[in-house]
C-alpha positions, 0 to 999 in steps of 0.5 A, spaced: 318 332 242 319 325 243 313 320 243 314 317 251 316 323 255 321 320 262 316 320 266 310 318 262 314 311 261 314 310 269 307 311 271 301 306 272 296 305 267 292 310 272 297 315 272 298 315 265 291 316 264 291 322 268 297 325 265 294 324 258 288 327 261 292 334 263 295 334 257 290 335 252 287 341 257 295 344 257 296 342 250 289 347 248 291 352 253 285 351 259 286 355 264 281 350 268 283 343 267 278 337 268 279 332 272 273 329 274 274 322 270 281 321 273 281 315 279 281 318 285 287 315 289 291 318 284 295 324 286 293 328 281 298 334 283 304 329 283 302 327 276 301 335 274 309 335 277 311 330 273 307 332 266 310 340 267 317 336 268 317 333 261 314 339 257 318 345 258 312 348 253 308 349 257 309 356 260 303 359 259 301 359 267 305 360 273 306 354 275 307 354 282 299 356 283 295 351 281 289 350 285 284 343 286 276 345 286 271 340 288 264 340 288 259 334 289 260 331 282 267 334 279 273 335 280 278 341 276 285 344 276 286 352 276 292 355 273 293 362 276 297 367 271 294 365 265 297 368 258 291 368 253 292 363 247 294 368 241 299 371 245 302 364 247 303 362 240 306 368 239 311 367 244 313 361 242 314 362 236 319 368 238 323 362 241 322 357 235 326 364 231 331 363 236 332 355 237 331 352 231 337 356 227 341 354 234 339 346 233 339 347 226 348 349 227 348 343 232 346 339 228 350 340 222 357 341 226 357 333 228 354 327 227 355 325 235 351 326 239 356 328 245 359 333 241 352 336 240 350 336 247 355 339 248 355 345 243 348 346 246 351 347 252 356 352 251 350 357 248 346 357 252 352 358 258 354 364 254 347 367 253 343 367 258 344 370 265 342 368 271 336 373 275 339 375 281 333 379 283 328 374 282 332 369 286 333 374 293 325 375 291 324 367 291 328 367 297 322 371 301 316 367 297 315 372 292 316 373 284 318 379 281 319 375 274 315 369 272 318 368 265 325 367 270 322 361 270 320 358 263 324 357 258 321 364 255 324 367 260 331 364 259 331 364 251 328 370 249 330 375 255 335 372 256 335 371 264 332 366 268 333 362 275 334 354 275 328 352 273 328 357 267 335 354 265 333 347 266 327 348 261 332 352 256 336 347 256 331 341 256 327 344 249 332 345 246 335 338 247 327 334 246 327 337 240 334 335 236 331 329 239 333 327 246 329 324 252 330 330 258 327 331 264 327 337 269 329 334 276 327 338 282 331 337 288 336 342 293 342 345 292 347 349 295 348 356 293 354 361 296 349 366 300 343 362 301 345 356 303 341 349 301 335 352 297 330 350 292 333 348 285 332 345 278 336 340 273 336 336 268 337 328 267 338 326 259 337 320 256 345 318 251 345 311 248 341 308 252 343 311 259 342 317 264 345 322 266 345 329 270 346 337 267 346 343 271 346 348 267 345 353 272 351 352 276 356 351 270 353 358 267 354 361 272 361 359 274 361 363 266 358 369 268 364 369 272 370 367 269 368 368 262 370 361 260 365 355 260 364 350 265 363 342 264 363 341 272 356 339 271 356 336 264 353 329 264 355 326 271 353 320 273 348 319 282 354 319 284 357 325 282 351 329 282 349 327 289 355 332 292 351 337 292 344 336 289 339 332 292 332 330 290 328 324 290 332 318 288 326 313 287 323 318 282 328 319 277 331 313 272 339 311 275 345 315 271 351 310 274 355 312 267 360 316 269 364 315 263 361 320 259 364 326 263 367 332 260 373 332 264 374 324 263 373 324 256 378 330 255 383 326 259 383 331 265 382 327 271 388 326 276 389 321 282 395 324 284 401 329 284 404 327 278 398 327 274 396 333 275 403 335 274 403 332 267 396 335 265 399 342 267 406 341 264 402 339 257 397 345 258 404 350 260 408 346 253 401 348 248 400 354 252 393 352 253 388 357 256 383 357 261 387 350 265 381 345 267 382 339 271 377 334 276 381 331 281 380 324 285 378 323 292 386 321 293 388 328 292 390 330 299 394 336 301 396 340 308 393 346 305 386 348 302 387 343 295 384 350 290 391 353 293 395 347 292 393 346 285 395 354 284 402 353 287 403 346 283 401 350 277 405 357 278 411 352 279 410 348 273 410 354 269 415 358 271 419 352 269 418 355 262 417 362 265 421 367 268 414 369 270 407 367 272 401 370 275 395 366 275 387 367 276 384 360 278 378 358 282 376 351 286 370 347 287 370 343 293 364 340 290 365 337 284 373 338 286 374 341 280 379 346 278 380 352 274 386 356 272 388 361 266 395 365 265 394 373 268 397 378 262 402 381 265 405 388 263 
């Protein structure tokens, strides 16, 4: 883990005090936490948050229910949902069975860090199904799942909502030794319009930069190809359909770090997408992937634009092409692969 967690490093000498107050009493497994000696005009609930946010290990309570005692003379944290010790340290090590061999193949596959990252992603992506049930149980201010959650829930159950994917992804990145935070915020959802949602920021080279696991492993579940529309995007990029407390997460302005950048798939106009589509018609490639810039403009929607200009470049090579392809008017990206035909 690393020794200056994101959010500990921005905090007061009060706040850090807190934090590391907090920390012990989880770090023991306390159902009820101590505050008494924390200064009273720190918020300690905003410290809890930030805490929860840099360690995805503890999972042991619901973390959504955390209940403020007061008396004359002390102050206590109440953690609902509390899983005894014993079966806790069980559960962890049951993920520790899992992660450990997957950090270790990461590990050994390549000595950059970006290639590693990335290889982290896709598992994850491939094994861990987003829980609908317990999204349309949240949307009504209920909880089928806690472990949808938590990293447990996304590892070893292999099914979880944003916050589990975020933690999944989080645990696995601190411990081959990257700085990553969970980010809570707002996101678009296709039945449920803006709702609550988690994701990461991780720490590359000095710099910062956003990951949706979620988003992008969904996308997989779908289409059966992995997705990068959310690996490694700078504010900017992220801000076209997150939305969170920009002051409270350290600024990513690197955008060269983009999948799509770095594999050479970004297009500024019709003649550039058409050389990316010609050189993946020519390989042949499968799936197609191509993000494209604000310059790209067409009288019809861009997602069937893209379509038609990628069955006419085909069928130069072709006597017949079916395609599938999705668009994401968000990130403008697109996805296409050939249809079997026959």
């Amino acid at each position: 883990m690393p020794t200056e967690p994101l959010n500990f490093c921005r905090m007061s000498q009060q706040e850090q005090l807190a934090y590391s107050t907090i920390l012990r009493s989880l770090s023991a497994f306390a159902d009820t936490i101590d505050i008494s000696s924390v200064d009273k005009r720190v918020d300690v609930n905003k410290i809890f948050k930030a805490l929860i946010d840099d360690n995805p290990q503890f999972f042991y309570f619901d973390k959504s229910k955390i209940t403020t005692l007061a008396s004359s003379s002390k102050r206590h944290l109440k953690l609902s949902s509390c899983i005894k010790k014993p079966e806790a340290m069980k559960m962890l090590n049951e993920l520790n069975t899992i992660t450990n061999p997957l950090i270790e193949t990461a590990m050994k596959r390549s000595r950059d860090s970006y290639e590693r990252l990335l290889y982290v992603y896709e598992h994850l992506q491939k094994h861990i199904a987003y829980d609908e049930a317990e999204l349309k149980a949240a949307a009504k201010g209920k909880s089928l799942h806690q472990n949808a959650h938590n990293m447990y829930g996304a590892l070893v159950e292999r099914k979880a909502v944003c916050d589990g994917f975020a933690a999944a992804f989080q645990y696995m990145a601190q411990n081959m030794g990257y700085r990553c935070v969970t980010v809570s915020g707002t996101s678009d959802h296709s039945a449920y319009g803006n709702i609550a949602h988690s994701w990461n920021i991780i720490e590359l080279g000095g710099k910062y930069y956003h990951l949706d696991l979620t988003w992008d492993a969904n996308h997989y579940a779908e289409n059966h190809a992995y997705s990068y529309d959310w690996f490694l995007l700078d504010d900017e990029n992220a801000l076209a359909d997150h939305n969170w407390d920009v002051s409270s997460t350290p600024i990513a302005t690197d955008a060269s770090l983009m999948w799509h950048e770095l594999s050479g798939l970004v297009a500024n106009n019709e003649s550039e997408i058409v050389e990316i589509f010609t050189k993946a018609v020519r390989k042949p490639v499968s799936p197609i992937y191509i993000r494209c810039t604000k310059n790209i403009w067409s009288a019809r929607p861009i997602g069937e634009y893209l379509a038609q200009l990628l069955i006419d470049t085909a069928l130069r090579c072709r006597s017949k092409v079916e395609i599938e392809y999705s668009w994401n008017e968000k990130t403008n990206c697109f996805f296409g692969r050939f249809a079997k035909l026959g």
